[in-house]
N, CA, C and O of each residue as an XYZ file, in Angstrom:
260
protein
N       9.339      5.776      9.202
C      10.672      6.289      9.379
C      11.669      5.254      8.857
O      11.335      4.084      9.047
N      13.128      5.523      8.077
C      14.028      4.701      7.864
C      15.084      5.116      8.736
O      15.323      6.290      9.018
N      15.734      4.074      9.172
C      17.047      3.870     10.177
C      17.832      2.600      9.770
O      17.486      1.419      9.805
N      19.021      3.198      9.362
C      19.950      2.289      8.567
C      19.502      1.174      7.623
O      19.921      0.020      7.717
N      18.375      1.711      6.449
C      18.070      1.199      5.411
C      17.079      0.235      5.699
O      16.682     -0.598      4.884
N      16.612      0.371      7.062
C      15.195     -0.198      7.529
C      14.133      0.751      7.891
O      14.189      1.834      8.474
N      12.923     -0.076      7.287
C      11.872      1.338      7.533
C      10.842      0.927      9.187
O      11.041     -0.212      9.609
N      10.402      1.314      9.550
C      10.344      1.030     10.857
C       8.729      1.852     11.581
O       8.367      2.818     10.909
N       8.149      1.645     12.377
C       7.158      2.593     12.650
C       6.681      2.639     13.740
O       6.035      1.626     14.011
N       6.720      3.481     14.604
C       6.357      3.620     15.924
C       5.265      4.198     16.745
O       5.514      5.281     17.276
N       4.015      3.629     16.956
C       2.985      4.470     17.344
C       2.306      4.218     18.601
O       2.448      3.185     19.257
N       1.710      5.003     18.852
C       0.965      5.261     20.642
C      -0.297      3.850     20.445
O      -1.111      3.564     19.568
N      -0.004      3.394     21.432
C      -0.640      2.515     22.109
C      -2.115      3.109     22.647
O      -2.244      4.329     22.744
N      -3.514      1.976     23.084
C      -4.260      2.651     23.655
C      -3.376      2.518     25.604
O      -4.092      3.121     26.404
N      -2.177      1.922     26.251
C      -2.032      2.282     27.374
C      -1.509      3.274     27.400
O      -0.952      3.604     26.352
N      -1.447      4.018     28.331
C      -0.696      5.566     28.922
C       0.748      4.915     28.862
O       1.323      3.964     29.392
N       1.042      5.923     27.937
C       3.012      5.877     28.180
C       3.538      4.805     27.425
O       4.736      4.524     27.458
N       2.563      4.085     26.628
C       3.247      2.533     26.346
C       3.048      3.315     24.672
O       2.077      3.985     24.319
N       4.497      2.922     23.692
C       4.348      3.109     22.232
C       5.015      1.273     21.805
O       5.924      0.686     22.391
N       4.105      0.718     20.524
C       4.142     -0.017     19.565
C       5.409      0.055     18.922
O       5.543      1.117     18.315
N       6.181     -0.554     18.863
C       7.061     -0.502     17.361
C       7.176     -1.522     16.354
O       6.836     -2.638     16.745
N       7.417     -1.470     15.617
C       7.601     -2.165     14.365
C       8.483     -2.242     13.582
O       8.831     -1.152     13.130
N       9.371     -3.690     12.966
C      10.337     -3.299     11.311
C      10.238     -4.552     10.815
O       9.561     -5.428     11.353
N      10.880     -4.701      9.803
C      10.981     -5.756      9.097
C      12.155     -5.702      8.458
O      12.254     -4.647      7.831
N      13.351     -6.605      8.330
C      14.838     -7.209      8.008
C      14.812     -8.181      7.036
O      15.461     -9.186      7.324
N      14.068     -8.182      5.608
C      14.419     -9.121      5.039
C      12.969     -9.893      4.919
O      11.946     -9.421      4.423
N      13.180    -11.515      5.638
C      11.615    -11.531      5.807
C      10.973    -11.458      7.329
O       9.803    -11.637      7.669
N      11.989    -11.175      8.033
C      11.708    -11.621      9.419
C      11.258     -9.855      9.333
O      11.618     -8.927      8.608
N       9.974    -10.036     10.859
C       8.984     -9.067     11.350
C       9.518     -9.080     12.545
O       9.978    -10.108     13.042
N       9.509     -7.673     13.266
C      10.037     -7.852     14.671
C       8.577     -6.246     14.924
O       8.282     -5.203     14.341
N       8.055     -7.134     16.306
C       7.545     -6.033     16.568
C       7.313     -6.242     17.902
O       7.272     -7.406     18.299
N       7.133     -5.226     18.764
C       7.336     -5.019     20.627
C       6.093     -3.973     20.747
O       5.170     -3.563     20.043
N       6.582     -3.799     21.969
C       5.773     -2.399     22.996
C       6.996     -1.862     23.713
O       7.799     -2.645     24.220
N       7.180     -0.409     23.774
C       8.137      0.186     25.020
C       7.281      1.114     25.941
O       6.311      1.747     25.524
N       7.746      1.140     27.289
C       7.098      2.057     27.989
C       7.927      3.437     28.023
O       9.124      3.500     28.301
N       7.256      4.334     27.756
C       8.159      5.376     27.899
C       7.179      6.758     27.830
O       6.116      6.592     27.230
N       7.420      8.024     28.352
C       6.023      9.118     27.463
C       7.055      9.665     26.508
O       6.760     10.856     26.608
N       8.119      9.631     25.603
C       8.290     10.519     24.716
C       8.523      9.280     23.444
O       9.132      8.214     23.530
N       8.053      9.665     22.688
C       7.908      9.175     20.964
C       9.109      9.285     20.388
O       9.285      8.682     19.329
N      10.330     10.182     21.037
C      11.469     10.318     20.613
C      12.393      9.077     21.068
O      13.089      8.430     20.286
N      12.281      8.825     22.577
C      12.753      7.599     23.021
C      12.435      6.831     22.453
O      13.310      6.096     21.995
N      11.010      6.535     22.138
C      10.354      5.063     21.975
C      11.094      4.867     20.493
O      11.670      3.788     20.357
N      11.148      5.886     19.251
C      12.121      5.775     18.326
C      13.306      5.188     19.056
O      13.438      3.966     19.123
N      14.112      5.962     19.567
C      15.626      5.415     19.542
C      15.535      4.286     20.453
O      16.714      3.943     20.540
N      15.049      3.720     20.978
C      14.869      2.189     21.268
C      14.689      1.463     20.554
O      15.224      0.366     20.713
N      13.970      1.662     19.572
C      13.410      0.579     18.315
C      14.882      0.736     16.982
O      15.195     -0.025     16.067
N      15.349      1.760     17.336
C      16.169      1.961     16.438
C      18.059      1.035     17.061
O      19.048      0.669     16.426
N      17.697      1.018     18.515
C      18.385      0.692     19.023
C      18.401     -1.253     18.842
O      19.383     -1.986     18.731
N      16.919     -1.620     18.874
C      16.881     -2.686     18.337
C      17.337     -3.353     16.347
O      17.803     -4.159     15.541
N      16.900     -2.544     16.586
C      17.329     -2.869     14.854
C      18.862     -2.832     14.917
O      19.365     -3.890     14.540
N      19.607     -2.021     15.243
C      21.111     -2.480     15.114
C      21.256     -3.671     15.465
O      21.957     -4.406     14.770
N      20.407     -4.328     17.044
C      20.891     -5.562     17.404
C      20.624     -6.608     16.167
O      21.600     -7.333     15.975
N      19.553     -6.838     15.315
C      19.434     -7.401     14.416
C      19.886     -7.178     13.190
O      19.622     -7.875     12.211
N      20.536     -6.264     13.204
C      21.091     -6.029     11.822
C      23.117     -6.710     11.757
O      23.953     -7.098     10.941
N      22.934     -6.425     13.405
C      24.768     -7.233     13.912
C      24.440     -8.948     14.082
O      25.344     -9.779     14.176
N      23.333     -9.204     14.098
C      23.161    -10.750     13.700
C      22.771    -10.792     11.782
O      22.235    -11.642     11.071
N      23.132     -9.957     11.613
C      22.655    -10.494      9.817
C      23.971    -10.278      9.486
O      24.247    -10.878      8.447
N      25.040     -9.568     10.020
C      26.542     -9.180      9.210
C      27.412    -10.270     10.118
O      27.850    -11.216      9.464
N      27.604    -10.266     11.002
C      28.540    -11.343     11.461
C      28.438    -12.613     11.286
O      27.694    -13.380     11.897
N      29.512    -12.964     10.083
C      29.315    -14.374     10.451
C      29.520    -15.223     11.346
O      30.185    -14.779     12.282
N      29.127    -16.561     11.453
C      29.500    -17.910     12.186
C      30.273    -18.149     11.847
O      30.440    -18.187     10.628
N      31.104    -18.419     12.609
C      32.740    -19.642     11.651
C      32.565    -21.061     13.029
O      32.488    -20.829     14.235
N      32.543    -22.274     12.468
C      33.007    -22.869     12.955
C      34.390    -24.029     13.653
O      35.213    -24.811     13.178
N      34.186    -23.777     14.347
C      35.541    -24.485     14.779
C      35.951    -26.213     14.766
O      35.520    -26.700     15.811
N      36.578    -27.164     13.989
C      36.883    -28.294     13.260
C      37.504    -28.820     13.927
O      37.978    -29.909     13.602
């Protein structure tokens, strides 16, 4: 699946209720487990993560002198 120009992939675990996710930003790999039973959630969580990393790749640092 792609979500905001990241491709991403989310699949069932061997535990009950627990799904895998996966993406990659460049060169960095980010990958988890969510508990949840719907595959739709476990998407928009992972998708929910990727924004968080995608608002650390656009904002810059400025430092203060």
């Amino acid at each position: 699946m792609i979500y905001r120009g990241v491709e991403y992939t989310v699949a069932v675990s061997l535990e009950p209720d627990v799904w895998q996710w996966w993406f990659q930003i460049g060169n960095i790999v980010s990958t988890g487990k969510t508990k949840t039973k719907l595959s739709e959630m476990a998407a928009r969580r992972t998708q929910i993560k990727i924004n968080v990393a995608l608002r650390r790749i656009e904002v810059p640092i400025s430092f203060i002198g």
